[in-house]
N, C-alpha and C positions, 0 to 999 in steps of 0.2 A: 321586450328588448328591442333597443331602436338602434341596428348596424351606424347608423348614419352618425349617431353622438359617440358612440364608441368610436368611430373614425376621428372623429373632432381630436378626441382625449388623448387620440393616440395620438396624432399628428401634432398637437399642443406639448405630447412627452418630446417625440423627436425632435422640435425645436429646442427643447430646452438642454438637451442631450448633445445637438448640433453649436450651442450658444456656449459650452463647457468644453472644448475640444480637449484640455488637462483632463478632467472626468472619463472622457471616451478613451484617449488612448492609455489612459491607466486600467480603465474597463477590460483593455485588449491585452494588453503590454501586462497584466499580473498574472494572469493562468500561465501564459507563456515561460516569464520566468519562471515561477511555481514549477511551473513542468520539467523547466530546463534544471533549475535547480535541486530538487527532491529526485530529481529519477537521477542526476549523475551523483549527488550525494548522498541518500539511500536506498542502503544495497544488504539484503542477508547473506550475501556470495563472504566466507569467510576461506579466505584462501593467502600462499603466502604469509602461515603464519610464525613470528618469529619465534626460532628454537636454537637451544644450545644443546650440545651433546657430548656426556662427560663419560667417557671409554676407557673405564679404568681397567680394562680387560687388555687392549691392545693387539685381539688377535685377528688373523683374516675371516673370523666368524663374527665379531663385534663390528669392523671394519663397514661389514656385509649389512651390516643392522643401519649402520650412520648412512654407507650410501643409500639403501632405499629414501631415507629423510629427504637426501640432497636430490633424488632422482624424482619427488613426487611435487607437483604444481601447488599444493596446496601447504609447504612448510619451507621456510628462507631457514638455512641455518647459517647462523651467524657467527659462530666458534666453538670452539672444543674448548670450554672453562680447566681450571688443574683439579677446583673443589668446591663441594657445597656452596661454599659462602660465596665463591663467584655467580654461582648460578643466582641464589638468593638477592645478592646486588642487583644486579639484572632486572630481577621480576622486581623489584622493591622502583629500581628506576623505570618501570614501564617500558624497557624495551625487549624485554622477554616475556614470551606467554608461557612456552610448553620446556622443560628441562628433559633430556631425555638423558638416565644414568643406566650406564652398562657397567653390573659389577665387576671384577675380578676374574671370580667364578665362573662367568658366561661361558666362556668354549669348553672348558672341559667337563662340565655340566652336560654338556650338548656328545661332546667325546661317549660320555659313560652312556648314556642315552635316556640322562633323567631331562627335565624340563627348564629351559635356560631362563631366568628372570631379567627384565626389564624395567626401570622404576619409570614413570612420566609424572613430574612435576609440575601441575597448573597453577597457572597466577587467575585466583577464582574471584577475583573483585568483580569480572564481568562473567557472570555466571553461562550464558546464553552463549559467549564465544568461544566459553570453557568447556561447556557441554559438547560444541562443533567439536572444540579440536580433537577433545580426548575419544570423540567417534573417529573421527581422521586418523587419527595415532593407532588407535585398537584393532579399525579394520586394517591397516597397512602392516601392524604385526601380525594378525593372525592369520593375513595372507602369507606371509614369511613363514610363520609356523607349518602352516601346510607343505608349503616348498621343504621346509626341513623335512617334516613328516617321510613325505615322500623320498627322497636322497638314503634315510633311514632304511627304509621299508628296500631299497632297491638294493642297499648295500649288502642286508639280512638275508633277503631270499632270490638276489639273482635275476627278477622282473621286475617289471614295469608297474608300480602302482598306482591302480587308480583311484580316484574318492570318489564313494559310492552317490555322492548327490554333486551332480554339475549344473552350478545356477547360472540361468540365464535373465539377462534384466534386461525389459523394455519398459522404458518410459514414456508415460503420451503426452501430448497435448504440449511437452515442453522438456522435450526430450535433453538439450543440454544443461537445465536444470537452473536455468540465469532467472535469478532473482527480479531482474527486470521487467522480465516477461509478466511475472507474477504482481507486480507494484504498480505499471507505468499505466493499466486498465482502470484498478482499483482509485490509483493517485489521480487520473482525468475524472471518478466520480466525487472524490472529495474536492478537487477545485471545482467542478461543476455548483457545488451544496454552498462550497462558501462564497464567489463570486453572485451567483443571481441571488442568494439570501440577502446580502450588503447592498445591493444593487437595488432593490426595490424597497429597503428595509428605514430608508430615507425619503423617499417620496409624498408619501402623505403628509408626514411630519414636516416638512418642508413647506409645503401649500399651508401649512396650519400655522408656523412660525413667521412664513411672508405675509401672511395675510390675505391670501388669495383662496384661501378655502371657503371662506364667504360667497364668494364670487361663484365660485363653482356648486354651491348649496341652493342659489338662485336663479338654475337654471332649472328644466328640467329632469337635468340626469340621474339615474337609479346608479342604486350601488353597485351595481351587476356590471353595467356597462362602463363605472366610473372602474372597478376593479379590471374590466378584461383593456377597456383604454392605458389604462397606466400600466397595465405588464405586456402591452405588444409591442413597444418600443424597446423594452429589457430582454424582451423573448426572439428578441432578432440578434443584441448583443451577444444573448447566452448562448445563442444558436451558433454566431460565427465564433466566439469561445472554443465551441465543442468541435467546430472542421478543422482550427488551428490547432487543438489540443490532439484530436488522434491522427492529423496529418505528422505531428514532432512526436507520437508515440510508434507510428508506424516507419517513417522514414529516418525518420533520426537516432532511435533506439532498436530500432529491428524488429518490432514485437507482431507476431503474426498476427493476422486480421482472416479468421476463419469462414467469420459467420457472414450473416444478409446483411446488407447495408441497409434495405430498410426496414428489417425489424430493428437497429441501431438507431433509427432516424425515430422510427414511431417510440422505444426506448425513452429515450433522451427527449424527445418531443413532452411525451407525459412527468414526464420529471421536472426539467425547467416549469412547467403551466405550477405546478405540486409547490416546490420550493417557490418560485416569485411570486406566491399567491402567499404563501408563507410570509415573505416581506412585507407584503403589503398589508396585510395582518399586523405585523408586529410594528409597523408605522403608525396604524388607524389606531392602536390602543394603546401607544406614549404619547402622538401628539409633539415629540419631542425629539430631534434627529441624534442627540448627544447619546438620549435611551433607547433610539431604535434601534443605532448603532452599536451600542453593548450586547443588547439582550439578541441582536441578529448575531452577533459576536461568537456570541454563550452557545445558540443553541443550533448554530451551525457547525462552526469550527471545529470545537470539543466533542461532540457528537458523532460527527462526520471520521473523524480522525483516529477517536479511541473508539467507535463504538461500531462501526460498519463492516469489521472484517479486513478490513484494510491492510492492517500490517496484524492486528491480535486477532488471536484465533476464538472466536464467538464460543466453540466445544467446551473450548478451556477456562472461562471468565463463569463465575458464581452464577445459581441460579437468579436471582433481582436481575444482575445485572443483563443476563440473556431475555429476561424477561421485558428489559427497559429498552434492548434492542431492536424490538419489536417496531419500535415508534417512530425509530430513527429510518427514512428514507434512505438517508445514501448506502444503507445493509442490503436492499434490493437493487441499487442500481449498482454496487459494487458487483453482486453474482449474477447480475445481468450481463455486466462490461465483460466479467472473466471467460462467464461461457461463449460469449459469441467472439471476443477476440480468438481464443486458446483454443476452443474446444469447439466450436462452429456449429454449438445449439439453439435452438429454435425456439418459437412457442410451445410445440410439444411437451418440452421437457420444460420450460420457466414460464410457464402458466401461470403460475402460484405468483410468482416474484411479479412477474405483471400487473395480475390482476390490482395485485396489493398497494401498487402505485397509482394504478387507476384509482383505486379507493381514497387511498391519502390526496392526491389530488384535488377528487369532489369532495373530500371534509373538508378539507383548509381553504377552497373558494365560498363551498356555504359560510365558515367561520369566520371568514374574510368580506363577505357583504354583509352578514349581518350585524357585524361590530359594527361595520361603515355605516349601514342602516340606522344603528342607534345611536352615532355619535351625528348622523346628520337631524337624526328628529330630536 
């Protein structure tokens, strides 16, 4: 290994890097968007959802039911319908999600001291915000029912009743439960996977199209050094990538930053060397930028996105498919970002996740000279 032609290679990249300034500040100017984009545009925060509430009871016990709707942050009600079919319209146009019908019967159901019904009508095409609300809906009655319960109990025997289990709820790590918190970590590993993949995933293939690949076959450079040359110039882009991306996750979105800043530095350090070695790979063996560009496409993007944890829950996806998880880097650098933002752990506890990158790392640099190895002899 001779530092001094690795320098060359490198400094040969940043010219050509310096010679494309459209290239550079697109290099810069995409995470940033990405970031800015995806963290204010996706959000699991379902709240505000639209409801109608059709009270065919009319008494200051149903009344009691519609204000809790109107009094909770998480449902817009939008009118008191006269009938089904109005509700139905509604959900049919997309602007109602949750119908909420109080029969007739409702108070004096409640009078006699039987159990008062409530119907909740979901619009179930989006199954996942159907699921929220009718959790939203259920716990807000059944908190109601308690309040009944008790009015009951107090009117029957004279005192004050209490319920025998009082829950108390702390949440950690992300205590007001903002979706962001949980995205905007995970979202800075997936633009990390697809920017430095794209980014070097043209390089080779380039020198081979200009014609300049020859040139550089008759020198004496190894593949070793021609590989750490051409990714120290991307590995400095990626790098300021990664200060811009958790500077707009931490001050612009709020999202706590718990952990060491340099086990985040050595983190991401081993990652960028892992994925840009990846590029340079998938350059050495098209030859061809149009196909470096696909297949760097294919096996970042997609991967990165469905496959790391990211927004799908790895628990819940079929056995293959948690299997195929395995392979995908940014699944480690996803539960790398979350613990040391959220939860402010260490090596102690992400050992594993580490290690695992170091490894990925040194397979895709050996796999990486040795292609280049063979397409240079």
């Amino acid at each position: 290994m001779n530092w001094r032609r690795t320098k060359a290679v490198a400094r040969k990249e940043m010219l050509h890097i310096y010679r494309d300034p459209l290239s550079l500040i697109a290099a810069l100017a995409i995470p940033l968007v990405m970031l800015l984009l995806f963290g204010y545009a996706l959000t699991l925060d379902v709240d505000r959802i639209p409801t109608l509430i059709y009270d065919r009871d009319d008494s200051p016990e149903s009344r009691e039911v519609g204000q809790l709707f109107r009094a909770s942050r998480y449902f817009e009600v939008l009118g008191q319908p006269r009938s089904y079919a109005e509700i139905e319209d509604e959900i049919n146009r997309s602007r109602c999600l949750l119908g909420v019908v109080i029969p007739p019967d409702f108070s004096s159901d409640l009078d006699a001291g039987n159990r008062g019904q409530v119907q909740l009508l979901l619009d179930g095409s989006d199954s996942n915000t159907a699921s929220i609300a009718l959790g939203y809906a259920e716990a807000l009655l059944q908190s109601h029912s308690l309040t009944l319960q008790t009015r009951w109990f107090d009117r029957q025997a004279g005192n004050e009743f209490k319920a025998p289990v009082d829950p108390r709820m702390r949440v950690w790590y992300n205590s007001e439960l903002k979706s962001k918190n949980y995205i905007v970590p995970g979202l800075i590993g997936v633009i990390l996977m697809i920017i430095t993949a794209l980014l070097t995933s043209l390089t080779i293939a380039r020198e081979w199209e200009m014609g300049t690949m020859e040139q550089l076959l008759s020198t004496p450079l190894r593949p070793a050094e021609l590989v750490l040359g051409k990714m120290a110039a991307f590995f400095l882009i990626g790098f300021i990538d990664t200060v811009v991306a958790v500077g707009v996750g931490v001050f612009i979105f709020g999202v706590p930053f718990r952990g060491n800043a340099l086990f985040l530095i050595s983190t991401v350090t081993v990652f960028l060397f892992g994925v840009l070695c990846w590029g340079i790979l998938i350059s050495a063996a098209t030859r061809s930028q149009l196909k470096a560009y696909q297949i760097g496409m294919i096996t970042s993007f997609l991967p990165a996105f469905l496959l790391s944890g990211f927004v799908y829950d790895i628990d819940n996806m079929p056995a293959i498919i948690r299997f195929i998880t395995h392979i995908v880097p940014a699944r480690y650098l996803v539960t790398l970002l979350k613990g040391i933002f959220l939860k402010g752990i260490g090596l102690e506890i992400l050992f594993t996740e580490f290690l695992l990158l170091i490894v990925y790392a040194g397979v895709i640099f050996v796999m990486a000279t040795r292609i280049l190895g063979r397409k240079v002899a």
